[in-house]
C-alpha positions in Angstrom: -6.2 16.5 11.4 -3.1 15.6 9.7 -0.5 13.2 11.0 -1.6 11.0 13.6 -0.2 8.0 12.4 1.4 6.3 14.6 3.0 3.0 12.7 3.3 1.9 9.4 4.4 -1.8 8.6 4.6 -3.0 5.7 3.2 -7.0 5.9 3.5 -9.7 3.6 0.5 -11.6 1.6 -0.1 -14.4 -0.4 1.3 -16.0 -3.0 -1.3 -16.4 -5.9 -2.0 -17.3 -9.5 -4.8 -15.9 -11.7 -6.0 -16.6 -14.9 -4.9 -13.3 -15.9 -1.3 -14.2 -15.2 1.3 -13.8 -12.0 0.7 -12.2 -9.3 3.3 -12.6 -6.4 3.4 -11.4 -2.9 5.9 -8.4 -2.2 7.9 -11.2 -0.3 8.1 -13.5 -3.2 8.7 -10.8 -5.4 11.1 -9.0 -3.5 12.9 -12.2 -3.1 13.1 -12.2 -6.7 13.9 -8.9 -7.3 10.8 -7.9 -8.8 8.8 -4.6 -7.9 6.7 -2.3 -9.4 8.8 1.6 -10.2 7.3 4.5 -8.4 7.5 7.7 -10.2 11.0 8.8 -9.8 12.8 5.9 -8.3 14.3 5.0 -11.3 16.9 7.7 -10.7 17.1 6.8 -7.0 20.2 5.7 -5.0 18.5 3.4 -3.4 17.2 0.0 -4.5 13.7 0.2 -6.8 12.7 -2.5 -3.2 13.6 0.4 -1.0 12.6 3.0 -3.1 9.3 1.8 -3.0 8.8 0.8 0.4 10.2 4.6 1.2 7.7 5.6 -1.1 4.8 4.0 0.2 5.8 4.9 3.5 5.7 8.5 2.5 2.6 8.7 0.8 0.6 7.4 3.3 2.5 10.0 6.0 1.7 12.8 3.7 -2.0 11.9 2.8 -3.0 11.4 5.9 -5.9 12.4 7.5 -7.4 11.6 10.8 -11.7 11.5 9.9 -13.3 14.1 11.7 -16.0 12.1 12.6 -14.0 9.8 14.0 -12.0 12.1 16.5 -15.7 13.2 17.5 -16.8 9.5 17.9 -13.7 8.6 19.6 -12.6 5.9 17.0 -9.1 4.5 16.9 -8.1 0.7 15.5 -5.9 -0.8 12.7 -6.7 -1.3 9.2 -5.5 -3.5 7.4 -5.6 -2.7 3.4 -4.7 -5.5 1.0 -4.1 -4.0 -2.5 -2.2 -5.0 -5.6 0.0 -2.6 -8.1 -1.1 -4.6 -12.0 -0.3 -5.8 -14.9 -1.2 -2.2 -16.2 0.9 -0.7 -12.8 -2.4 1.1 -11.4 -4.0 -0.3 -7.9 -6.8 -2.1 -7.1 -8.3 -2.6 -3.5 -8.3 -6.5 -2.7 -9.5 -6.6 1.0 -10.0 -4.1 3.8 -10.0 -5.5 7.1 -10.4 -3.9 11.6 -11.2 -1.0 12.8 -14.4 1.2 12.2 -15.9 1.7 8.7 -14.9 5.3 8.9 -11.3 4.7 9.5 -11.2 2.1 6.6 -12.3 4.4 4.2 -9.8 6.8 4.9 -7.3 3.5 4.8 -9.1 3.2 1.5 -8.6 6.8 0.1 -4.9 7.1 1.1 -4.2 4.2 -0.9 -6.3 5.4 -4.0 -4.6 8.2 -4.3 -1.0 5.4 -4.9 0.2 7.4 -8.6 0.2 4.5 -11.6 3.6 3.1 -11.9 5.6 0.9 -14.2 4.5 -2.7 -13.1 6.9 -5.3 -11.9 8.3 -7.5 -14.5 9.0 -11.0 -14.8 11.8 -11.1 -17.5 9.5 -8.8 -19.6 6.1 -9.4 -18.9 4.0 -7.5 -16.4 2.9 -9.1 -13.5 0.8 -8.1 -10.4 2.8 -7.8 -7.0 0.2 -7.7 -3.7 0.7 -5.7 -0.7 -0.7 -5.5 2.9 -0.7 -2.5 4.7 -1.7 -2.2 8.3 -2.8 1.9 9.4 -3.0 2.3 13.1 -5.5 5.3 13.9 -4.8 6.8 17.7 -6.8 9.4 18.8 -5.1 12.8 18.5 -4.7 14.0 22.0 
């Protein structure tokens, strides 16, 4: 079942350093003006911020998908999906958090399926940016 989603808010994570380099929060990033370029957003009118955050938005809208098993079992929750776009401007799953296992993987596969983008920059060198995404599941009814 397509669609069921009822609200999509985009939270803020940690601010962290790795060995491999930076890697900012979207609130410290976006602060800074720093964000990774989804696939056509560079010829956006909008800022590359809102372009992604519109982006995001509408990719997890679109590839939504309420489990079947879970309608059956009568499952609803949020999930919380902590991810980061890096260096190389592909996504990685940090930390999945609430809800049922079933509705997490689905939290798991929307956000999979994010296309590889340009990474955000510092000046000119790649960073990582993280993201937390929470995906309320209601039953369809």
């Amino acid at each position: 079942m397509k669609k069921t989603l009822l609200i999509l808010t985009i939270f803020f994570t940690v601010n962290a350093f790795s060995q491999d380099g930076i890697m900012l929060s979207q609130e410290n990033a976006n602060e800074k003006g720093i964000t990774p370029m989804w696939p056509k957003c560079e010829s956006s009118r909008q800022t590359p911020i809102q372009c992604f955050d519109n982006q995001l938005r509408t990719h997890i809208i679109r590839n939504f998908e309420y489990p079947e098993i879970a309608v059956k079992d009568g499952l609803e929750g949020t999930v919380e999906i902590e991810f980061m776009i890096d260096k190389k401007g592909k996504v990685e799953i940090l930390e999945v958090t609430g809800a049922h296992r079933y509705l997490q993987q689905e939290g798991i596969r929307i956000i999979r399926k994010i296309p590889k983008m340009d990474p955000g920059k510092w000046g000119n060198k790649p960073i990582a940016i993280v993201y937390k995404v929470p995906i309320t599941f209601r039953k369809p009814g």
